[in-house]
LUMZA-36120 format. One line per 10 residues: for each residue x, y, z of C-alpha. Coordinates in pm, whole numbers, plus 50000, padded with zeros to 5 digits. Layout:
<sites>
X,Y,Z | ...
</sites>
This chain:
<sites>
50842,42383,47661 | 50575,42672,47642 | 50750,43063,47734 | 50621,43187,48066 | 50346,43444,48044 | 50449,43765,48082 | 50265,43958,48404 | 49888,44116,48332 | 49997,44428,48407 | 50306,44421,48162
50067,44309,47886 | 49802,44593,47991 | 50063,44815,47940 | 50198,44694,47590 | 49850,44740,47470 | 49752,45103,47588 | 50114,45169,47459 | 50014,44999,47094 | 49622,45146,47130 | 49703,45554,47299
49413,45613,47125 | 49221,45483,47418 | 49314,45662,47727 | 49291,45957,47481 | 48940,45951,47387 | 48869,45848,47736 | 49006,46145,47851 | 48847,46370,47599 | 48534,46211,47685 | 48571,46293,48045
48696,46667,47928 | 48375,46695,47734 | 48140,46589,48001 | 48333,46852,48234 | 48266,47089,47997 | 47922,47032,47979 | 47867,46966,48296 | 48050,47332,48385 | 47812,47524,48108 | 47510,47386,48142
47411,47325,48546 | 47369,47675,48649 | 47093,47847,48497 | 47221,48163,48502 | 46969,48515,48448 | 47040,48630,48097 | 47049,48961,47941 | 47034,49023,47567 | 47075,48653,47498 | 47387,48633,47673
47450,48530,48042 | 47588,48689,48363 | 47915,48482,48327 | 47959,48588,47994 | 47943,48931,48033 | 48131,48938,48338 | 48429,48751,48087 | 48398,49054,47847 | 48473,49281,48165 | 48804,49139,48071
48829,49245,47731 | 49129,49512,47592 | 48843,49725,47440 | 48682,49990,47662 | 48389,49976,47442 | 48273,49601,47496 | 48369,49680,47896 | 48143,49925,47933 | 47859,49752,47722 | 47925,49465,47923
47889,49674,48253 | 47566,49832,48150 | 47420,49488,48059 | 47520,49335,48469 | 47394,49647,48571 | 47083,49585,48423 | 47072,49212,48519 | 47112,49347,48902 | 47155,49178,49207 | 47028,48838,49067
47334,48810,48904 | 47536,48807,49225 | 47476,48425,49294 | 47655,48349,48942 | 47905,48543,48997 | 48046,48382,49334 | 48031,48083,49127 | 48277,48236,48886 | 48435,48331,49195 | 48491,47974,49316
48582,47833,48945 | 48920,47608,48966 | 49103,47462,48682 | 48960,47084,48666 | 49218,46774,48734 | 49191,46692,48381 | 49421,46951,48306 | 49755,46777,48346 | 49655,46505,48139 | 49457,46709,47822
49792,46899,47794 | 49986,46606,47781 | 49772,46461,47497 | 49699,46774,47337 | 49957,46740,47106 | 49869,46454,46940 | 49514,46579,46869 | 49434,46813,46553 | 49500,47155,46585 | 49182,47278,46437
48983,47077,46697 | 49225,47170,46996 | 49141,47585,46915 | 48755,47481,46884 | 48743,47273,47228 | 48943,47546,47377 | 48733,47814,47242 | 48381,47694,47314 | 48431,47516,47633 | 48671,47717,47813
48786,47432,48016 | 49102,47591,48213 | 49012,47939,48215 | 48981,47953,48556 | 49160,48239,48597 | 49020,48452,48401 | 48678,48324,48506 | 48758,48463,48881 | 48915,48765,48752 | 48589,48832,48579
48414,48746,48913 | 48605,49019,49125 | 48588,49304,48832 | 48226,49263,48828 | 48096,49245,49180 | 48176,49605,49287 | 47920,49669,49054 | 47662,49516,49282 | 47804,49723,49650 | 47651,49605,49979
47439,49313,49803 | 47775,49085,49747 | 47891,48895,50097 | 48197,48945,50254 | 48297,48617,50316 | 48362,48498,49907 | 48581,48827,49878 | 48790,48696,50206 | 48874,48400,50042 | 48986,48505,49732
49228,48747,49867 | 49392,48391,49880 | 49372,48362,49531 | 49716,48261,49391 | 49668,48489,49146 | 49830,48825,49262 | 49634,49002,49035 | 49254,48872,49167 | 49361,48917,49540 | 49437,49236,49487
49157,49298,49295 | 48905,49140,49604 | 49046,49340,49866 | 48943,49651,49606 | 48606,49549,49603 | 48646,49458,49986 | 48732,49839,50067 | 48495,49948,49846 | 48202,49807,50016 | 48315,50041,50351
48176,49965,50697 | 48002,49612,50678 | 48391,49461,50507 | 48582,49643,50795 | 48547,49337,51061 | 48658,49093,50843 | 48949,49310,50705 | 49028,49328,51095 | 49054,48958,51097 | 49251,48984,50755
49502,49187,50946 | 49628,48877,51139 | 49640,48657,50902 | 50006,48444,50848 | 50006,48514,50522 | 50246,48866,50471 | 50063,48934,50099 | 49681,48900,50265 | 49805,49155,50540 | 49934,49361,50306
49607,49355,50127 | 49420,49452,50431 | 49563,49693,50490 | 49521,49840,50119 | 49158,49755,50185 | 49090,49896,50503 | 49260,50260,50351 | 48993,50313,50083 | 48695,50369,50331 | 48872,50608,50542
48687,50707,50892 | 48437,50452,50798 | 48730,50211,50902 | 48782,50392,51298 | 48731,50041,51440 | 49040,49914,51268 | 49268,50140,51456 | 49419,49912,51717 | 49451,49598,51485 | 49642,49881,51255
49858,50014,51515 | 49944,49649,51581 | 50063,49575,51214 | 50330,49854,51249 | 50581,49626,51401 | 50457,49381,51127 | 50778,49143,51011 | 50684,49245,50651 | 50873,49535,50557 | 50611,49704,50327
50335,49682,50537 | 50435,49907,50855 | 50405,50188,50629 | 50130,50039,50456 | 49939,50076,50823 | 50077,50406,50871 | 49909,50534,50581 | 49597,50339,50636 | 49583,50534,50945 | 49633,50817,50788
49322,50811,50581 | 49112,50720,50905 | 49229,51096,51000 | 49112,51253,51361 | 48927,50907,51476 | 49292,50774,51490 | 49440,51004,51720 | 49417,50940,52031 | 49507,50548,51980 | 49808,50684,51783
49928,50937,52063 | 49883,50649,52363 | 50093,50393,52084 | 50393,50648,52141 | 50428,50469,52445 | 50411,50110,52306 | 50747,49894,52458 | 50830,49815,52096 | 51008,50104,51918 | 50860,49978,51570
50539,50057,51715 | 50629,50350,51827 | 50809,50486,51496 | 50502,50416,51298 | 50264,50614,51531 | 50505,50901,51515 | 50500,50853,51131 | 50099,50863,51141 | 50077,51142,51348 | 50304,51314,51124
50098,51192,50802 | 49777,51330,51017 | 49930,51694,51100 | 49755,51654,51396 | 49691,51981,51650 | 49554,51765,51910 | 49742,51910,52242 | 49803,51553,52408 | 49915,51404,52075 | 50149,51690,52022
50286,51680,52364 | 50354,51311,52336 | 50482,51345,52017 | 50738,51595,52185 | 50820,51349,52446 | 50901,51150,52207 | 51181,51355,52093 | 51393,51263,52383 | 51317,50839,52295 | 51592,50627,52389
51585,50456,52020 | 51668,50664,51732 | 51425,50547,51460 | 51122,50665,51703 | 51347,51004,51792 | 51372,51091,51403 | 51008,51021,51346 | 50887,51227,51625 | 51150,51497,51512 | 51001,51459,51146
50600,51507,51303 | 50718,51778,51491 | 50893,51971,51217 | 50580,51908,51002 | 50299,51979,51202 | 50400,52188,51486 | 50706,52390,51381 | 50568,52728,51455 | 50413,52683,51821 | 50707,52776,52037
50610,52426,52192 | 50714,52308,51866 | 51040,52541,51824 | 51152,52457,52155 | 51131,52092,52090 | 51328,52111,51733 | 51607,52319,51923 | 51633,52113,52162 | 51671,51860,51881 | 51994,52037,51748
52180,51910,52053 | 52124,51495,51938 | 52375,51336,51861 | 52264,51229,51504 | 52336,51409,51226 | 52007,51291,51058 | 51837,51447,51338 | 51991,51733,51360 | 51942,51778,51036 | 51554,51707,51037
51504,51974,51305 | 51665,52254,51097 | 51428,52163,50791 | 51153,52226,51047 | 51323,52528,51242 | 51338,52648,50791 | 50944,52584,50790 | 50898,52819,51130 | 51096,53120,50993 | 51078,53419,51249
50890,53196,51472 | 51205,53047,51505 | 51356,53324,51665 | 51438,53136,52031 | 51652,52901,51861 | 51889,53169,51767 | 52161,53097,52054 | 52103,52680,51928 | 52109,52778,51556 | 52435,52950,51600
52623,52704,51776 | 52506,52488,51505 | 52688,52667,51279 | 52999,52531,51423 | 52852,52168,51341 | 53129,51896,51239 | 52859,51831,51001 | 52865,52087,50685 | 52480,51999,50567 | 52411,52107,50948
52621,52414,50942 | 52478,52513,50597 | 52118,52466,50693 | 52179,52671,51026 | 52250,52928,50815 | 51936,52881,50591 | 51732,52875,50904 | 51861,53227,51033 | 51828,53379,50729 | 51453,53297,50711
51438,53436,51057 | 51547,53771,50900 | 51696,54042,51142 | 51576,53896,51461 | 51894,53672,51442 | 52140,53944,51452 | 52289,53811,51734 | 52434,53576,51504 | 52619,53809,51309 | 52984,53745,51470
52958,53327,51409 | 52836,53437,51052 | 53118,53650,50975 | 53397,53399,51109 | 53201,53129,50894 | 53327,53351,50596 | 53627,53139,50562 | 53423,52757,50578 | 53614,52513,50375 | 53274,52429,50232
53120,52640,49932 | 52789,52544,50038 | 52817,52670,50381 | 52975,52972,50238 | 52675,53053,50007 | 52405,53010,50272 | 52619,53230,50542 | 52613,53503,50263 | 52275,53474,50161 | 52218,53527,50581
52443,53826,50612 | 52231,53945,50302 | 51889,53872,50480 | 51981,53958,50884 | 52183,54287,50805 | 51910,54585,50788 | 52008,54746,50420 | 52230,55058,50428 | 52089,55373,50263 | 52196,55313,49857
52465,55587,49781 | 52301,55854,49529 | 52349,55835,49151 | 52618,56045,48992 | 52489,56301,48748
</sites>
């Protein structure tokens, strides 16, 4: 009786497993074709015998020296070389990829380095990488929309590197940096809103989407907005001073922040800015304390507002205002009556810097004198140091005696 014959596929598989050689040179076949296929479609403009994509590649290179040569050779190529470039842009490593390193092994070194090195077959990366280093060479002639894309990239390092080129290009970039800014992806926010800080005022139409990304989920990129507004300057004003009273706190924090960044004079921005002060939520309180003490701490608006600011309940406030009622020296003479009940403060970095503060306001705070003098005795050294140096600094200097003979 004749054995049963054993399934067609079982046998197919006993002799690709006896002949590997097959599916390999398949493979390498289809690798080779890729290859060739890859190098040889595009006619790309040359320069010097070499083409665009392979000077972009040497953009790549450790040595300044071949950088720069290859810079001044793109350069030279011009704009025509834009089109070959947003193919680099778009380069992916091929399917095949899997499968060549699974058989790679098994083939000769020497012949593994030489594929490798003259086909560049999964170089992808670095292809694209080349791609986003060389198109800010090129500024308003590249489009917008390739750079969008690749600040998808998985590669950190070339999304980062697109939204570069993105903010580099300024005004015509800003409305699809805007779109950027809503995007569900936290790292392609965050790159907006690196992007849309390079061009500065060039970027005014960003403000609201901006002001919108300070109660962003992300905790880098509030203050990644804040300082993004920032480097819009004056245009961002008033949407910053009307954001103070936004019904989300974060939103309101970060414009308090901005303003603060901005050192703004603008009266209505100030004035909110001192409303703000008195905010129900403490993170917006101690940013608007913070503006205040950096922008406006010698207008007796601004004095008024930080004295008023030694009465909160926070320490960290408290403490805030007398750094700015420091900056205002003898401006800061009407908080005299607040700085010295300070210096009875629970807190001893409040009742030192009380002291600091009246002994930049020099003798105009001599009705602090008595509180000074009982603070002689404070259990803390540091508090004891500043209330001397004020005694030093209040008290008009006595007539030195004469010399002896």
């Amino acid at each position: 009786m004749k054995a049963p014959r054993a399934p067609f596929a079982w046998s197919v598989g006993r002799w690709l497993k006896r002949r590997w050689w097959v599916p390999a040179i398949v493979l390498l076949a289809g690798l080779i074709g890729f290859a060739l296929t890859r190098g040889f479609v595009h006619h790309e403009p040359l320069h010097a015998g070499r083409s665009v994509s392979a000077w972009a590649r040497d953009l790549n290179h450790p040595d300044p020296l071949v950088r720069s040569n290859a810079t001044t050779a793109l350069r030279a190529v011009g704009p025509e070389a834009v089109p070959s470039l947003l193919r680099l842009l778009r380069n992916r490593d091929s399917l095949l990829k899997k499968p060549f390193v699974k058989i790679a092994p098994g083939l000769p070194l020497s012949f593994r380095r030489a594929f490798m090195r003259v086909f560049k077959p999964f170089d992808a990366g670095n292809d694209r990488l080349a791609a986003v280093n060389a198109l800010p060479l090129f500024g308003t002639n590249v489009p917008v929309a390739p750079l969008v894309r690749a600040l998808h990239d998985p590669d950190r390092g070339i999304a980062a590197q697109a939204a570069t080129t993105l903010g580099r290009m300024g005004r015509p970039a800003v409305p699809a940096m805007i779109t950027a800014l809503g995007d569900r992806d936290g790292y392609v926010r965050s790159l907006a809103c690196y992007a849309l800080s390079i061009p500065g005022p060039a970027a005014a139409e960003a403000v609201p989407a901006l002001i919108q990304r300070l109660a962003d989920n992300e905790r880098n990129i509030p203050p990644q907005a804040v300082y993004a507004l920032s480097r819009i300057g004056p245009a961002a004003v008033p949407a910053l001073a009307a954001a103070l009273r936004n019904p989300d706190p974060q939103v309101r924090a970060g414009a308090a922040r901005s303003l603060g960044t901005l050192r703004t004079s603008d009266v209505k921005a100030v004035q909110a800015l001192i409303d703000s002060t008195r905010d129900g939520d403490l993170e917006v309180r101690h940013a608007a304390v913070d503006a205040i003490s950096r922008t406006q701490p010698y207008s007796p608006e601004g004095v008024a507002a930080l004295t008023n600011a030694l009465a909160d309940a926070e320490a960290v406030i408290r403490r805030t205002a007398l750094e700015g009622l420091q900056r205002a020296g003898r401006r800061a003479a009407a908080g005299v009556p607040s700085l010295t009940r300070a210096l009875e403060d629970e807190n001893e970095e409040i009742r030192a810097g009380a002291a600091r503060a009246l002994a930049k306001i020099g003798p105009a705070a001599q009705p602090a004198l008595p509180s000074l003098n009982a603070r002689l005795g404070d259990p803390d050294p540091a508090v004891r140091s500043n209330v001397l140096q004020a005694l030093r600094l209040i008290t008009p200097q006595a007539a030195s005696p004469p010399r002896s003979p």
